[in-house]
C-alpha angles and dihedrals in degrees: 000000000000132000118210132168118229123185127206127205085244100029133067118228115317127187126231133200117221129195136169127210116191137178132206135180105226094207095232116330094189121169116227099254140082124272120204124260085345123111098241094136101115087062092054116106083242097046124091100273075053079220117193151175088272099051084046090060107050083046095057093047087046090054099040090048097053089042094041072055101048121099091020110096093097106075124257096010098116093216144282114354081206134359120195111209140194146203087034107139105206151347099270096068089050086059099044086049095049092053087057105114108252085045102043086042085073096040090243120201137220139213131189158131129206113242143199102264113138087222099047096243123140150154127257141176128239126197153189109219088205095063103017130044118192108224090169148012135207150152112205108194135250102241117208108205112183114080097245098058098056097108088051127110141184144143128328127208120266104222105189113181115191150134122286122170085347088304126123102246126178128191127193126197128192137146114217130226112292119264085248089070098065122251099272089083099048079047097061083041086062095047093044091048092053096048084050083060100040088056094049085054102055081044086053128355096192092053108120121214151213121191099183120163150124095275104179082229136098115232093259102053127095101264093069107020092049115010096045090021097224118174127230084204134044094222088059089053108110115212086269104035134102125242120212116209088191105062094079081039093068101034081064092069097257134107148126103283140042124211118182091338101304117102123252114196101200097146105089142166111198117198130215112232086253092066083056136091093201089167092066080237094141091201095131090214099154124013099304133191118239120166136346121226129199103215111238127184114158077219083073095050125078103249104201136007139056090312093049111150085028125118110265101239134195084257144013130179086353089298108124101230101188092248150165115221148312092244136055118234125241139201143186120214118230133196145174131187108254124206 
């Protein structure tokens, strides 16, 4: 949290509350061991990846030092109140990454449940206490519809409901169905994740939520404009709607992962219209959205090379390079007037 003092022409000095609430898929933290009944192989030292203890390791430190980053650029706010993550594969390496110095220096917190991915790959949730108090926990599942699918599994959404500047916040994480599966998928993710908000909302109308993810979607496809329902502008955002920052973000030319040269932006966090100020009042009431940020550090960036402007990944072309992830992070920045 971050304390600033903002002056109006008919006001005197008041103070504002800043937080700031990221997500970032983690492109496969596996631990070097075997989980039960899930295909983990390829992340075996004797797997093709040949992980080990030692490649465990320097990911670990990579992905503790981007998130120990995120949420700091303004200055004196000491980093993410909460970061959803993806493609971790248990608790155990939540746990591992949250003992990694810049996160275990501020007592960071996780949250998860194991679900029901054939890989082993899921979504958590990591805090800070100090900014963000769980209340409750959930995975709601990922429902396939069509017979054929019936034997299928993926990722659930990880609804977690607590306490920010005094509000009631939920976040929910999730990471949608790949590209490779067809639209249609992405496209029941959309509508599930929406009844999931909608349901939040008749439990509480004045909850105020986040649906961030990896959502194998650009702002503008189905998935997110129809299915979720998610707006490119605030004015088009109904009491109970959801409003999208970026989408215009996107549409600029920019995002959080490159494919064949051209910019994807998959790594979204999707607002609810109480988390707006769709006035302009900037009275900061109530915990109000204020700006989105794509996370850059040329660390996080190949630097030569044929791949030169990509991101620098774990692996590449079956090399290990020592990496970070195939996706950049993002953040919104959140405040609220303090008395």
């Amino acid at each position: 949290m971050l304390l600033v003092g903002v002056t109006s022409a008919n006001a005197q000095e008041r103070k504002l509350a800043v937080y700031a609430v990221g997500f970032y898929n983690l492109e496969n933290l596996f631990d070097y061991e075997h989980d039960e009944g899930k295909n983990d192989y390829e992340y075996l030292p004797t797997g093709k990846n040949k992980w080990d203890k030692k490649k465990y390791t320097v990911k670990l430190r990579n992905m503790a030092r981007v998130l120990g980053e995120m949420g700091t650029d303004l200055k004196g706010l000491r980093g993410c109140a909460a970061i959803g993550v993806s493609e971790v594969e248990n608790a155990r390496c939540l746990q591992d990454l949250c003992n990694q110095k810049p996160l275990k220096a501020r007592n960071f917190q996780f949250v998860h449940v194991e679900g029901p991915d054939r890989r082993g790959v899921d979504c958590g949730l990591l805090y800070d206490p100090a900014q963000f108090t769980v209340r409750n926990v959930k995975l709601v599942p990922y429902i396939y519809k069509l017979p054929q699918d019936s034997n299928r599994a993926t990722r659930g959404f990880l609804t977690v409901s607590g306490t920010m500047a005094g509000e009631h916040v939920t976040i929910i994480v999730n990471h949608l169905p790949s590209r490779f599966t067809g639209s249609f998928y992405r496209e029941e993710g959309g509508s599930q994740l929406r009844a999931v908000k909608d349901s939040l909302l008749r439990d509480d109308p004045n909850v105020k939520i986040l649906i961030m993810g990896d959502m194998n979607d650009d702002p503008r496809d189905r998935s997110m404009s129809v299915a979720l329902g998610a707006k490119r502008d605030m004015a088009e955002v109904e009491p109970d709607g959801l409003y999208n920052p970026w989408w215009k973000i996107h549409d600029s030319g920019t995002g959080t992962l490159m494919y064949n040269g051209a910019w994807n932006l998959f790594d979204q966090i999707i607002l609810s219209r109480s988390l707006l100020d769709v006035e302009d009042t900037k009275q900061y009431k109530t915990l109000t959205y204020v700006k989105p940020q794509i996370f850059r550090r040329n660390y996080l960036f190949q630097q030569e090379g044929k791949y030169k402007g990509n991101m620098k990944r774990t692996h590449a072309g079956g090399v290990w390079l020592k990496g970070y992830s195939d996706h950049l992070p993002t953040l919104v920045y959140l405040m609220k007037s303090v008395d």
